[in-house]
C-alpha positions as CSV (number, residue, x, y, z in Angstrom):
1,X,-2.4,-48.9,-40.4
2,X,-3.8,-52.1,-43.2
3,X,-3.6,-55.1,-42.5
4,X,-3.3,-58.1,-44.5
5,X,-6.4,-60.0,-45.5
6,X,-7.8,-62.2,-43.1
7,X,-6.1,-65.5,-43.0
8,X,-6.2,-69.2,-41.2
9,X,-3.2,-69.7,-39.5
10,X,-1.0,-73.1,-41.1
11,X,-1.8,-76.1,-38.9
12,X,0.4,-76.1,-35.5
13,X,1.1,-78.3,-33.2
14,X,-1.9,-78.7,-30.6
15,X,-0.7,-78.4,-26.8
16,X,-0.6,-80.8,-24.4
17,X,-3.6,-81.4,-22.2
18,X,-1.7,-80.8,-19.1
19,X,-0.2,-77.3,-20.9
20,X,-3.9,-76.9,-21.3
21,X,-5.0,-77.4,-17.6
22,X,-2.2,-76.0,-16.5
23,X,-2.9,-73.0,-18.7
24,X,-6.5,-72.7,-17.6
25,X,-5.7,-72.9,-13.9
26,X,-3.0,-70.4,-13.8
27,X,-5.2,-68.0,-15.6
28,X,-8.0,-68.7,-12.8
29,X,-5.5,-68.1,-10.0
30,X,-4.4,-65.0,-11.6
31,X,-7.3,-63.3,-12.6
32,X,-6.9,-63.0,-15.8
33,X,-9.0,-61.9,-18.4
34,X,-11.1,-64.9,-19.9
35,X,-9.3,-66.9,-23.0
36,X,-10.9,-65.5,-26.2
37,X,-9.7,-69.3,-27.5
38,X,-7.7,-72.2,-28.3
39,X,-4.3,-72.3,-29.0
40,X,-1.6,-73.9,-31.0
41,X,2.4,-73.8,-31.6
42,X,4.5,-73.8,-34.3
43,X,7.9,-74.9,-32.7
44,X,11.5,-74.9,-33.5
45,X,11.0,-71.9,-35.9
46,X,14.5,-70.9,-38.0
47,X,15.0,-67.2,-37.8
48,X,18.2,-66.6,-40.2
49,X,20.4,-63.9,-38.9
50,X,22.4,-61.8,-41.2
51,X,25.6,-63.4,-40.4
52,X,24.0,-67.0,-41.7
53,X,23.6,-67.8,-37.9
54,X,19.9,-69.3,-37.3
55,X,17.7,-68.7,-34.3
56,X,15.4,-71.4,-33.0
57,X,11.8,-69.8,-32.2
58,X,8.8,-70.9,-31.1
59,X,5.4,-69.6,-31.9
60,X,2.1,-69.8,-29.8
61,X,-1.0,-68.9,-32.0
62,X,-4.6,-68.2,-31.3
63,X,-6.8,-71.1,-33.1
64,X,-8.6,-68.2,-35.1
65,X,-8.8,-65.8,-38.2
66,X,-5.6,-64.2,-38.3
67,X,-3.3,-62.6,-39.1
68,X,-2.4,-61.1,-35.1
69,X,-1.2,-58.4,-33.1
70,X,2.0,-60.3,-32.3
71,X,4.4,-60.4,-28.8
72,X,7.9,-60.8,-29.4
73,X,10.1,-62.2,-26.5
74,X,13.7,-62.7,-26.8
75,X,15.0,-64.9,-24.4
76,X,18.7,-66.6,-23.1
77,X,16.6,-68.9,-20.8
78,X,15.1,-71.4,-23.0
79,X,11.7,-72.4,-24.1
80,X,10.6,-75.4,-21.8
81,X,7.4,-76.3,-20.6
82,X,7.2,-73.0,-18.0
83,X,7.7,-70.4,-20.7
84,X,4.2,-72.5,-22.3
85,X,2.0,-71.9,-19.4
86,X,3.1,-68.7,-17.7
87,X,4.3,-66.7,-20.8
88,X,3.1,-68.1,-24.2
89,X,-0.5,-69.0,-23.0
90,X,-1.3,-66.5,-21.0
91,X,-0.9,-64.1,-23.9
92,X,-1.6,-66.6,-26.9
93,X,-5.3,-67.6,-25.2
94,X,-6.1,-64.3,-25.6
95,X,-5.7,-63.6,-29.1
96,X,-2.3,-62.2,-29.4
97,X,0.3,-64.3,-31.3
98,X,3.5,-65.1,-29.2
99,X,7.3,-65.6,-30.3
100,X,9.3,-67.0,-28.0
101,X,13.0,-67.0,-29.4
102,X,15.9,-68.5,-28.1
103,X,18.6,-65.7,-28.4
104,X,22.3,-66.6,-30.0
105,X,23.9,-69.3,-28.8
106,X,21.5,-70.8,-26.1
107,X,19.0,-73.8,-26.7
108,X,19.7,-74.4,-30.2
109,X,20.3,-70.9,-31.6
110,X,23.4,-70.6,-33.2
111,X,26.7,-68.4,-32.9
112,X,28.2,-67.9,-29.6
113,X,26.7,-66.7,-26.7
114,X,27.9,-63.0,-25.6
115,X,25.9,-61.6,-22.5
116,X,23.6,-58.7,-24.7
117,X,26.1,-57.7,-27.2
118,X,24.4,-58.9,-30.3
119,X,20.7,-58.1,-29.3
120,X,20.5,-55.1,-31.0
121,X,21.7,-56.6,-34.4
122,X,19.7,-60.1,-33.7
123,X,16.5,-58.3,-32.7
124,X,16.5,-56.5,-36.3
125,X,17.0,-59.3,-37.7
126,X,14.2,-60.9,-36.1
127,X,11.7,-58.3,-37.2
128,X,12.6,-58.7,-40.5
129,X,11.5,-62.2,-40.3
130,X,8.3,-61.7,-39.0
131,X,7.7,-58.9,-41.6
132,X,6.8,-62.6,-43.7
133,X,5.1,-64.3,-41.5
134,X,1.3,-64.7,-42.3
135,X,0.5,-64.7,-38.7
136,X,1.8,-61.2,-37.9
137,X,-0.7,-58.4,-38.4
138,X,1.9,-55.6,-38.5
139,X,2.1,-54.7,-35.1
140,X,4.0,-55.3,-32.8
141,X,5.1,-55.7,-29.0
142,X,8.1,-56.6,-26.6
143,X,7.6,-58.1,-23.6
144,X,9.8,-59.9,-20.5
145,X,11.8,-59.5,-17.5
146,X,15.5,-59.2,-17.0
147,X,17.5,-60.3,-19.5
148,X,14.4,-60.0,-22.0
149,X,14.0,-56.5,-20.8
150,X,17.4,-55.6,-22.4
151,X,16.8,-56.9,-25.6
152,X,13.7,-55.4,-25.8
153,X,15.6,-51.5,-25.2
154,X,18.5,-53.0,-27.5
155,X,15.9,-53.5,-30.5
156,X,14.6,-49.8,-29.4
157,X,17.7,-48.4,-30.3
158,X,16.8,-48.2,-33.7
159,X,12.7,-49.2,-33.4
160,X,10.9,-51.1,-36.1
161,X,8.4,-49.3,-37.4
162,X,6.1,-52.0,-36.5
163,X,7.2,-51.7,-32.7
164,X,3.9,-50.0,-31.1
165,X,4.7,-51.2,-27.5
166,X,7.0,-52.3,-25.0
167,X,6.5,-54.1,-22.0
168,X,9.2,-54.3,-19.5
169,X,9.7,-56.3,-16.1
170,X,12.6,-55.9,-13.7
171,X,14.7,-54.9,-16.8
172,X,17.4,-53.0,-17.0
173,X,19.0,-50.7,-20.2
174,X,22.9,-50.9,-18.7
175,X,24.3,-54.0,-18.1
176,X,28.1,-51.9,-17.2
177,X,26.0,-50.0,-14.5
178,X,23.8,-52.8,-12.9
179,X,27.4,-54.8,-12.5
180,X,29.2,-52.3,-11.0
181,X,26.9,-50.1,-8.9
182,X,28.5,-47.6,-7.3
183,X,32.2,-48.7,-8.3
184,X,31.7,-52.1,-6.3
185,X,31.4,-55.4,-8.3
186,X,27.8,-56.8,-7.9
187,X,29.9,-60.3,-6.7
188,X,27.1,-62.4,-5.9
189,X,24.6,-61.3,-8.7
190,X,26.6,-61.8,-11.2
191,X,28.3,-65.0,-9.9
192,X,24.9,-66.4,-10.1
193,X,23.5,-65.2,-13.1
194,X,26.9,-66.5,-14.7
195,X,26.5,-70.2,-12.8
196,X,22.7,-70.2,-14.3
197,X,23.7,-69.7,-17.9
198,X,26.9,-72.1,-17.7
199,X,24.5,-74.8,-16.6
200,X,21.0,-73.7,-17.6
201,X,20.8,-76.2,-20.9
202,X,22.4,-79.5,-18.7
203,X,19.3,-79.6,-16.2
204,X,15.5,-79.8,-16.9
205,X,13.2,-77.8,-15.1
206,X,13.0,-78.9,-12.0
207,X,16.9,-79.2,-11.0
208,X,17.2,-75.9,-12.5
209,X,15.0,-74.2,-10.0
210,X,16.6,-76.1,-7.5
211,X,20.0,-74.8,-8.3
212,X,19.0,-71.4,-8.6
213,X,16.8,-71.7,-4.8
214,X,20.1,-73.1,-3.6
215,X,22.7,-71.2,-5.2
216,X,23.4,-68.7,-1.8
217,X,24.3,-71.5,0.4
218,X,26.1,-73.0,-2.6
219,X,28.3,-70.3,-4.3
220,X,29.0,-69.2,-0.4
221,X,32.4,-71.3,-0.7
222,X,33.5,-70.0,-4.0
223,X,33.0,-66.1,-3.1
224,X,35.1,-66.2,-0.5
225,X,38.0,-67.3,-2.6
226,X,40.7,-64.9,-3.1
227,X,41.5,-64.0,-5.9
228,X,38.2,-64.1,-7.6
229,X,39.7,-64.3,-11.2
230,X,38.7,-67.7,-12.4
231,X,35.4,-68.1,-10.2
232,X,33.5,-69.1,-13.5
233,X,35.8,-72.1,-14.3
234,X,35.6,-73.1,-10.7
235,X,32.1,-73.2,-10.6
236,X,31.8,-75.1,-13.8
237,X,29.4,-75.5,-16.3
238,X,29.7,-74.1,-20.3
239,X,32.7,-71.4,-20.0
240,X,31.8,-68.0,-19.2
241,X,34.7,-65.8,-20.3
242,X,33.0,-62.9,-19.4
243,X,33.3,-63.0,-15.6
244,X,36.8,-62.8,-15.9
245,X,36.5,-59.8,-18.2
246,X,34.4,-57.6,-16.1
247,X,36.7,-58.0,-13.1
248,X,39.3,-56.6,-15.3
249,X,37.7,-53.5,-16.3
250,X,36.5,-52.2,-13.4
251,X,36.1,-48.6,-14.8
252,X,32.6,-47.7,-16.1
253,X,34.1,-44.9,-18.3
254,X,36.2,-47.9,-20.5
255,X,34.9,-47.9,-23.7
256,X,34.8,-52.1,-23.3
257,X,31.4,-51.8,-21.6
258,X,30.1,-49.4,-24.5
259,X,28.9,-52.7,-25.9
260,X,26.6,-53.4,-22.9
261,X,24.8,-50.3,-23.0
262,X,21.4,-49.7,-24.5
263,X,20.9,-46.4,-22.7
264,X,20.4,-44.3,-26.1
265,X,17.3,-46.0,-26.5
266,X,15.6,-44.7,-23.6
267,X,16.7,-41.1,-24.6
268,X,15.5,-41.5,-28.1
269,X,12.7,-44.1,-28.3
270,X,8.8,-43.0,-27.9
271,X,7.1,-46.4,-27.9
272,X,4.7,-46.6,-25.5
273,X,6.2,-48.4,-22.7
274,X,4.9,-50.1,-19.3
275,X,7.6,-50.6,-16.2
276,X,7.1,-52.9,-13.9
277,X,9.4,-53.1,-11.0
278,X,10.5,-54.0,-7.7
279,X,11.7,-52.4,-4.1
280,X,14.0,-54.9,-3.6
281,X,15.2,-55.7,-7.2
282,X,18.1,-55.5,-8.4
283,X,17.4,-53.3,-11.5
284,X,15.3,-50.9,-9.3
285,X,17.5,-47.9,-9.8
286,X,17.6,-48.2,-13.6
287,X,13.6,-48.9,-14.1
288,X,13.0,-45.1,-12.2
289,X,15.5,-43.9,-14.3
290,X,13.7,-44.9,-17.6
291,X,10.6,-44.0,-16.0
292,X,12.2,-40.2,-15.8
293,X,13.7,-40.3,-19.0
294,X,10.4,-41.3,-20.9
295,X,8.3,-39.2,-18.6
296,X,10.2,-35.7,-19.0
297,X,9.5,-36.4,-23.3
298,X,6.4,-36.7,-22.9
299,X,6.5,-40.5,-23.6
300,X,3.5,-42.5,-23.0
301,X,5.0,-44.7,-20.2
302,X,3.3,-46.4,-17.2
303,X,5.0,-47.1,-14.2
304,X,4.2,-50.4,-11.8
305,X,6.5,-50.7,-8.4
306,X,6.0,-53.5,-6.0
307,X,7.5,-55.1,-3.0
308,X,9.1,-57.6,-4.8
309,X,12.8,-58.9,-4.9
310,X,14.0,-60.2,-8.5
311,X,13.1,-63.8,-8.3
312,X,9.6,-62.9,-6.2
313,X,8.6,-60.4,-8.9
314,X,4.7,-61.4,-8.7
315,X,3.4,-63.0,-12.0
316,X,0.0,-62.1,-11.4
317,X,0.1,-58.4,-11.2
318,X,2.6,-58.2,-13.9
319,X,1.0,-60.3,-16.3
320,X,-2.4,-58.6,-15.9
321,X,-1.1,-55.1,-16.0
322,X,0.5,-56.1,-19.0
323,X,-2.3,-57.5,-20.8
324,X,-3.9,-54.2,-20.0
325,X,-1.2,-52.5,-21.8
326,X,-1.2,-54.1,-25.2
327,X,-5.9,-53.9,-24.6
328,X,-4.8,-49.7,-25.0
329,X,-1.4,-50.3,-27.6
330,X,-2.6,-53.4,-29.4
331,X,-6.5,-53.9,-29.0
332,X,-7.5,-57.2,-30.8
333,X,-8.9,-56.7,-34.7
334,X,-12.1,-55.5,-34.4
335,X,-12.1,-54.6,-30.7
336,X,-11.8,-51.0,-29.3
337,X,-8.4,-49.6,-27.7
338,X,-9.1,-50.6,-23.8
339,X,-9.0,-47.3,-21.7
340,X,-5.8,-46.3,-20.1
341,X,-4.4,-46.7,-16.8
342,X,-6.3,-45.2,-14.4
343,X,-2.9,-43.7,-12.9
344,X,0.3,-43.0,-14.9
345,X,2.1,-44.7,-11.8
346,X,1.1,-47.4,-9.3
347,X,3.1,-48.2,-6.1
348,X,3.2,-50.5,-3.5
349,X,3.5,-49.1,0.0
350,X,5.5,-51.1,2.9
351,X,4.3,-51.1,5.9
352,X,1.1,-49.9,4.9
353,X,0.5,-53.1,3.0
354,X,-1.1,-50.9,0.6
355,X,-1.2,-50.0,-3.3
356,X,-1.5,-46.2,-3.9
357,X,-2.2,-45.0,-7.5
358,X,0.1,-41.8,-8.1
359,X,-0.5,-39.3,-11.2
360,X,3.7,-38.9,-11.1
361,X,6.9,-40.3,-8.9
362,X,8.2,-39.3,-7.0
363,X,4.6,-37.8,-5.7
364,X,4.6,-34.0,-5.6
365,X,3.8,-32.6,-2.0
366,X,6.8,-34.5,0.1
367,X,8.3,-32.7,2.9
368,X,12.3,-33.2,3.9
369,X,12.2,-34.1,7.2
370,X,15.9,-34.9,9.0
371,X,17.5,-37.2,11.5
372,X,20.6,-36.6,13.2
373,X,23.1,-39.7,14.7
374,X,23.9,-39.2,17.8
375,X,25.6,-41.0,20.7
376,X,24.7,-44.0,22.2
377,X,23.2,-45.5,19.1
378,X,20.5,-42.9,18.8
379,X,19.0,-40.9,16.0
380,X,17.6,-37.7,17.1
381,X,15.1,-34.8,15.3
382,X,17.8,-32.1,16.5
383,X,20.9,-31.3,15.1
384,X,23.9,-31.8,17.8
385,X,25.3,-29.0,19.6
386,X,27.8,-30.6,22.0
387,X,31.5,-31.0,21.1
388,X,33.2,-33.7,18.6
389,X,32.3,-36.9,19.4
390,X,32.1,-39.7,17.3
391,X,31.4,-43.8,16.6
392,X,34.0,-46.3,15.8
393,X,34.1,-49.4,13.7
394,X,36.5,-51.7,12.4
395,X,35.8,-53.7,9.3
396,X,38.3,-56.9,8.5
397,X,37.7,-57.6,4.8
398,X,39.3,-61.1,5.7
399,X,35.9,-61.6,8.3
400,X,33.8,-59.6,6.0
401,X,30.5,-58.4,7.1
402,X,27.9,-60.7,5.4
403,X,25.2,-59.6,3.1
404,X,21.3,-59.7,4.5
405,X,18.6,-60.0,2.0
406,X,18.2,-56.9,-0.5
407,X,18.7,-56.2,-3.6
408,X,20.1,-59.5,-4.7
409,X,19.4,-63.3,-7.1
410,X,18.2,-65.3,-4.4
411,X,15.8,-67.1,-2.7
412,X,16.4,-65.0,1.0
413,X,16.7,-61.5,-0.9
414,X,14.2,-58.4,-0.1
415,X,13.1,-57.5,3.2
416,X,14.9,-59.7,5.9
417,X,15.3,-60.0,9.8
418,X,19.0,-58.0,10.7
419,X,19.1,-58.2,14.0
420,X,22.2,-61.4,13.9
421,X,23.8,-59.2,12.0
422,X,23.5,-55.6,13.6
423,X,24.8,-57.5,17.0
424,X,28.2,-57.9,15.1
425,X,31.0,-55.8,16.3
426,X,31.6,-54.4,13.0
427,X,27.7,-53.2,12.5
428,X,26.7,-49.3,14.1
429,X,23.2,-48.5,14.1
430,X,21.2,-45.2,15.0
431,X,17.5,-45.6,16.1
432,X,15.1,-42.8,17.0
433,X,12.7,-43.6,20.3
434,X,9.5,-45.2,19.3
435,X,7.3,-42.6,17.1
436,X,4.1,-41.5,18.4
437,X,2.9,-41.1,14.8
438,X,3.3,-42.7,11.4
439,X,6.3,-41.6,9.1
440,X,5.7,-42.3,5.9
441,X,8.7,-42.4,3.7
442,X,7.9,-41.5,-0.7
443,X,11.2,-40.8,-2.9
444,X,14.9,-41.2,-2.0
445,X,16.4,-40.9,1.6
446,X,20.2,-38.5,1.3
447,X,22.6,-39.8,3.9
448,X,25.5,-37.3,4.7
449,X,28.0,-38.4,6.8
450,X,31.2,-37.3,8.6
451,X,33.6,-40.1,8.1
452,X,37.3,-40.5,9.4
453,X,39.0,-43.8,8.2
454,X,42.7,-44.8,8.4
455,X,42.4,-47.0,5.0
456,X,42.0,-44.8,2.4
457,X,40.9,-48.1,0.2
458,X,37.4,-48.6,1.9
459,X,34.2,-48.7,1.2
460,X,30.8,-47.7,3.6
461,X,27.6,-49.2,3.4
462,X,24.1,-47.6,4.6
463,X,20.7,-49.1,5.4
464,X,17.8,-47.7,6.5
465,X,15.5,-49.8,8.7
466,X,12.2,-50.2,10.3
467,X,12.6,-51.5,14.0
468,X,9.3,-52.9,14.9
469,X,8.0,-53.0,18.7
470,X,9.5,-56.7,18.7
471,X,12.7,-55.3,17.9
472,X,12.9,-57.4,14.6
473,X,14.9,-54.9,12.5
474,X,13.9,-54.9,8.6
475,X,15.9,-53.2,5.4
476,X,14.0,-50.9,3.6
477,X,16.5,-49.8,1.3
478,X,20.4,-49.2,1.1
479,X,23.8,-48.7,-1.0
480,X,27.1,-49.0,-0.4
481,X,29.6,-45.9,-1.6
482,X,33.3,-46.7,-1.9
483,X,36.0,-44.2,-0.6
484,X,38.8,-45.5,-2.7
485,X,40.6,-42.5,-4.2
486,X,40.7,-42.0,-8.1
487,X,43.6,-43.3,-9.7
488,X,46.3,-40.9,-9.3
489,X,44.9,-39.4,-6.6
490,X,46.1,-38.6,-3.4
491,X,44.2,-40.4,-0.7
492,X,42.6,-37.7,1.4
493,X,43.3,-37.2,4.8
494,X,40.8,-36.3,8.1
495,X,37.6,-36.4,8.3
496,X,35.6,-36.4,5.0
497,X,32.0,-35.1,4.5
498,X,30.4,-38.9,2.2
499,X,26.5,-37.7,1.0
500,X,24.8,-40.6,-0.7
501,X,21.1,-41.2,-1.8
502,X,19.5,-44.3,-0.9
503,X,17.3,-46.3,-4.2
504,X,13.7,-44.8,-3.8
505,X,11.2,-46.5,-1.2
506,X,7.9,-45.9,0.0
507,X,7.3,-47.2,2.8
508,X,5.2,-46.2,6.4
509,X,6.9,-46.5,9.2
510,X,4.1,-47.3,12.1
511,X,3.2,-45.4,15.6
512,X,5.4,-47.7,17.5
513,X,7.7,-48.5,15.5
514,X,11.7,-47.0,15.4
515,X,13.4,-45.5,12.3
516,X,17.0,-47.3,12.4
517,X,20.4,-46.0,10.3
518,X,22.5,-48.7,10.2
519,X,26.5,-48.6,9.0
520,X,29.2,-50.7,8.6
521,X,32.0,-51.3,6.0
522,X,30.7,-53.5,3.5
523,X,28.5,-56.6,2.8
524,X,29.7,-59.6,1.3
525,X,29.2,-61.3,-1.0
526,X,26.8,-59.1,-2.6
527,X,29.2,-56.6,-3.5
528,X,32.8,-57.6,-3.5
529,X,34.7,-56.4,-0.5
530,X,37.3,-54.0,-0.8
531,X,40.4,-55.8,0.1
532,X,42.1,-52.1,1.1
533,X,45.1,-52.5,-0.7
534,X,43.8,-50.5,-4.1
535,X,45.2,-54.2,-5.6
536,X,43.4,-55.0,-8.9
537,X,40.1,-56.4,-8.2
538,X,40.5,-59.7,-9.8
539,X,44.0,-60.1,-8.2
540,X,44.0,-59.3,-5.2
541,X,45.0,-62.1,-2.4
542,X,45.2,-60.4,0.8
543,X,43.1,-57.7,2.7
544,X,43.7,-54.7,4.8
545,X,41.5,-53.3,7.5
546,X,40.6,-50.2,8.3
547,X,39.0,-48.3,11.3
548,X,35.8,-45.8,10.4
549,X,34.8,-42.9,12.7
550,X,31.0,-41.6,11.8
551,X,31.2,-37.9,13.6
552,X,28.0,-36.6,15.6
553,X,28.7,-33.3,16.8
554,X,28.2,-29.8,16.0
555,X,31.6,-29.8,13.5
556,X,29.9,-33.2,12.4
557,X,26.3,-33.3,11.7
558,X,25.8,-37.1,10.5
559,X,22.3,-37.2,8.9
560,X,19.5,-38.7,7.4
561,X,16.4,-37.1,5.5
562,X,13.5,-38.9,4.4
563,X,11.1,-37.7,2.1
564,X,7.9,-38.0,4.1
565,X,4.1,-37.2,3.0
């Protein structure tokens, strides 16, 4: 590729001393590379959008000889103070120009804000404009987590030719999916993301991060509301139509949520793309599946999976594996390609408390090894052979059974105590004796179970635990499957045979420590509970209970297998 002649960037705006400091420090506590310079911004940029809409950018600029390799993020979050020090400097101080652009309709971009429907569009349009820029070299990457991680695979369903790398954090590609895992409305995620947008531009920094570190105990009151059309208004803020509208189309195969899809992207793009993710993040389930998708066409892709939750994703690690990334994509003018990751994939074991560099996942060599439920709350390595037998449990979706930690936006998320909630009546667990050796869990867990309910409108959810020799028992991983029968369906009678797999994990389970299954009917409020009426979601004002039977016998072998190494 040419590049344009060498130029000196037009005068910014210098930073702040304290953007300075702070940039200097975090780059010290993060172990970062050292700054190759100073930097300057050009703020409150005007991208024009081919509808005559305008985008508000901002642009962080090495103090040097241009033009630059330049990183594009595209963001509904705003450009404040934070996004200077951890996401414009760390990247700008080290010779990459940075564009940090508001997208449509949030801190002073124009048009109307529509949760990812116009990234794809916008994004072009954004390219276009830098195509003029001085500053911009002719290449190109994305970059940012979340929300940021979706515009980056909506601008990849058509790529720029200028696009040479994408770098992606706790993203996902399918909006439709990641609200409505498994059938069951993601209640509390998205009732929080929805509060943070509807009041994001009316608080400064620091009563933003308050809201969001408090918004658990605070949305608690509204998510227990029946019916849960109209949660948005109640909770205020800038309207948020679309809440409302994804409770009313609660099936994934309605062409309404074609809109929120990016997914083509990832079947047809071959960018050069680092993944970072998370055990416990939300979007876990869609960053293995891109993973998959790129490795199998021989994409260049790298894959990064820590212990994190979605707000704990750690800064450091991600921010230095991704500076590594654009060293091999985007090397500096004049500086060699840095050498690639050591190790296509780079995991963080549980447990072990330890990071393991994999040439694939999941890692080659795993043996099935099974798990039966059994009487008595215990989970033996032999398959039953006495006669039908079973546990019962009754779940009240009027006395829900509460959410703990996971795969959810808030500050308690990710790898939590359960041991309040497995003493509730409506909570069955399974637990082998303490293991005399270590188990070490790589890949997904499959769940089969025997269930017998008298609702047909009911849902299950499954957890596998670690049960340490205190008797603290920890998630690992889990997902809930609903039973409701298709529309126009009859609702099946007896005893039905439910196989699920559990969100990959890896994850040691210690000599001492107990393997744990644990069931029960639901877990509110981070999924919607199913009222067992069959009711619309977003109408429904009453509940129904039901009564599950898990089977352990010989006609009923209840299971678990974990991938182990």
């Amino acid at each position: 590729m040419s590049y344009p002649d060498p130029i000196v960037p037009s005068p910014g705006q210098p930073l702040s001393r304290a953007a300075r400091l702070a940039g200097t420090a975090l780059g010290r506590r993060w172990r970062l590379p050292v700054s190759t310079g100073p930097v300057e911004v050009l703020r409150n940029l005007e991208v024009p959008m081919r509808d005559g809409e305008i985008l508000r950018a901002d642009v962080y600029l090495p103090k040097s000889v241009g033009p630059h390799p330049t990183v594009l993020l595209r963001s509904p979050y705003g450009r404040g103070p934070e996004m200077t020090v951890s996401v414009g400097l760390p990247y700008a101080s080290r010779g990459y120009a940075v564009v940090l652009q508001s997208v449509r309709g949030t801190f002073g971009s124009g048009g109307q804000f529509e949760p990812v429907v116009n990234e794809a569009e916008d994004g072009q349009d954004t390219v276009v404009w830098l195509r003029d820029q001085p500053w911009f070299d002719g290449r190109l990457a994305t970059l940012g987590p979340s929300y940021l991680s979706y515009t980056q695979w909506a601008l990849a369903l058509d790529p720029p030719p200028e696009l040479t790398a994408m770098i992606l954090h706790i993203g996902p590609h399918d909006l439709a999916q990641a609200g409505m895992i498994d059938g069951a409305f993601q209640l509390a995620n998205l009732a929080t993301w929805t509060e943070i947008i509807a009041h994001q531009e009316r608080l400064g920094i620091v009563r933003g991060t308050v809201r969001l570190m408090t918004a658990e105990r605070r949305l608690a009151p509204y998510l227990t509301r029946l019916p849960l059309r109209g949660l948005a208004e109640q909770i205020g803020g800038t309207p948020a139509p679309w809440f409302d509208e994804w409770l009313a189309h609660p099936d994934l195969s309605d062409p309404y949520w074609d809109r929120y899809r990016a997914t083509p992207a990832v079947h047809s793009s071959t960018v050069p793309a680092l993944l970072v993710g998370g055990w416990q993040d939300w979007f876990l389930e869609q960053t293995l599946y891109q993973y998959g998708v790129l490795r199998d066409r021989g994409v260049d892709v790298g894959l990064t999976i820590g212990p994190w939750a979605h707000l704990s994703l750690d800064a450091a690690v991600a921010t230095s594996e991704s500076l590594a990334w654009l060293g091999t994509h985007l090397p500096l003018d004049g500086a060699p390609p840095a050498p690639p990751r050591p190790s296509r994939v780079r995991v963080f074991v549980t447990g072990a408390r330890e990071w393991r560099n994999l040439p694939d996942w999941p890692p080659a060599g795993t043996t099935d090894s099974t798990w039966y439920l059994a009487g008595d709350g215990r989970l033996e390595d032999e398959p039953p052979s006495g006669p039908p037998s079973g546990t019962t449990f009754r779940y009240d979706p009027m006395n829900p059974t509460p959410s703990v930690g996971g795969r959810v936006l808030a500050r308690r998320a990710g790898r939590r105590d359960n041991r309040k909630l497995e003493a509730r009546a409506d909570v069955r667990t399974f637990s082998t004796a303490p293991l005399a050796a270590p188990v070490e869990v790589l890949g997904a867990a499959t769940v089969r179970l025997f269930v017998e309910s008298d609702n047909p409108y009911a849902d299950i959810f499954v957890r596998l635990c670690d049960v340490d020799p205190r008797g603290r028992s920890i998630n690992i991983t889990d997902r809930l499957v609903r039973l409701d029968p298709a529309e126009g369906e009859e609702p099946s009678a007896g005893e039905r045979k439910v196989e699920l797999t559990l969100p990959d994990t890896a994850h040691r389970f210690r000599a001492g420590h107990r393997i744990r299954v644990q069931v029960s009917g639901g877990a509110h409020p981070r999924y919607a509970r199913n009222l067992g009426t069959g009711e619309p979601l977003g109408q429904a004002t009453r509940g129904v209970p039901v009564t599950h039977r898990i089977g352990h016998s010989s006609a009923s072998p209840s299971s678990i297998t974990l991938p182990t190494g």
